[in-house]
C-alpha positions as CSV (number, residue, x, y, z in Angstrom):
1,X,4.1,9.4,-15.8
2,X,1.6,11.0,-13.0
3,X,3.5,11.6,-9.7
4,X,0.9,12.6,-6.7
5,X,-1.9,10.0,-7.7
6,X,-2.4,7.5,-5.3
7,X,-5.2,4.2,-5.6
8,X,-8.1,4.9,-3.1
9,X,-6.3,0.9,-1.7
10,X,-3.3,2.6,-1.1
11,X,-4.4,5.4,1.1
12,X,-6.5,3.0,2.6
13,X,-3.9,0.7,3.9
14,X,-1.5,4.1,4.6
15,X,-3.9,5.4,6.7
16,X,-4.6,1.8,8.5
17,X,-1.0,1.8,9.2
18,X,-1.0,5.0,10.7
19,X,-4.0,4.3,12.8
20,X,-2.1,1.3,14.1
21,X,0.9,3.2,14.8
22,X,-1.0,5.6,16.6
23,X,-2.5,2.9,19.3
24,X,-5.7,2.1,17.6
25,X,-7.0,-1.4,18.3
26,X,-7.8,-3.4,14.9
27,X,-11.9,-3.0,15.8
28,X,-11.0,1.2,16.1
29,X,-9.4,1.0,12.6
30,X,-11.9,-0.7,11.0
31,X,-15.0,1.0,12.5
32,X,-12.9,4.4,11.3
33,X,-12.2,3.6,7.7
34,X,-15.5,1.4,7.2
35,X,-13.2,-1.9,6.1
36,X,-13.2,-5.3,7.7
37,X,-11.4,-6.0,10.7
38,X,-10.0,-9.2,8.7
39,X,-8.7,-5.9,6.2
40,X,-6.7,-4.5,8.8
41,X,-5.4,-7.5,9.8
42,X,-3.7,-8.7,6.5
43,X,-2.6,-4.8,5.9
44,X,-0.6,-5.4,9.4
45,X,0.6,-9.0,8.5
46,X,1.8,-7.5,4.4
47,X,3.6,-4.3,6.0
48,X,5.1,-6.6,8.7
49,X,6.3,-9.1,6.0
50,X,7.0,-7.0,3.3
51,X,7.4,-3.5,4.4
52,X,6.6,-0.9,2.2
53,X,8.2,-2.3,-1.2
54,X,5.4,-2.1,-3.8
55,X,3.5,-5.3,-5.1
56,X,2.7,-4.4,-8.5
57,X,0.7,-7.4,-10.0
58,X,1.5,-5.6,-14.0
59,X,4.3,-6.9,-15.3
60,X,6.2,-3.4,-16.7
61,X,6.0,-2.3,-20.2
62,X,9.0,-0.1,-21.5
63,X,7.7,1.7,-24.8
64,X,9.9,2.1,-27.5
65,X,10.6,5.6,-27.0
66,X,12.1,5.3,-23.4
67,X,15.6,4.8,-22.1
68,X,16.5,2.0,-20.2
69,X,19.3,2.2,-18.2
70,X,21.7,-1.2,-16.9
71,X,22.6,-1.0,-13.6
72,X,26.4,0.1,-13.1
């Protein structure tokens, strides 16, 4: 497993977020991380939906050779 890597997406839509937070209009964002303002609007509309709960689109593999664990 690699901790610390992160998809170029991801810090994207982080750093949208933060820009948002910070007072930047959607325009501002988007002239700042070269995306579309239509971009930054979905990024807003997912984290207000969803928060930040991951939306893998993989379903997960467990290899033979790993533990798995039942909830208690």
């Amino acid at each position: 497993m690699r901790r610390g890597r992160k998809s170029a997406r991801e810090l994207t839509k982080a750093h949208a977020l933060l820009l948002v937070n910070d007072g930047k209009t959607e325009m501002e964002v988007k002239d700042a991380l070269r995306i579309s303002r239509a971009t930054v609007s979905n990024i807003k509309k997912r984290y207000r939906e969803e928060g930040f709960r991951k939306r893998s689109r993989r379903e997960t593999k467990i290899r033979s050779d790993q533990k798995v664990y039942e909830s208690c």
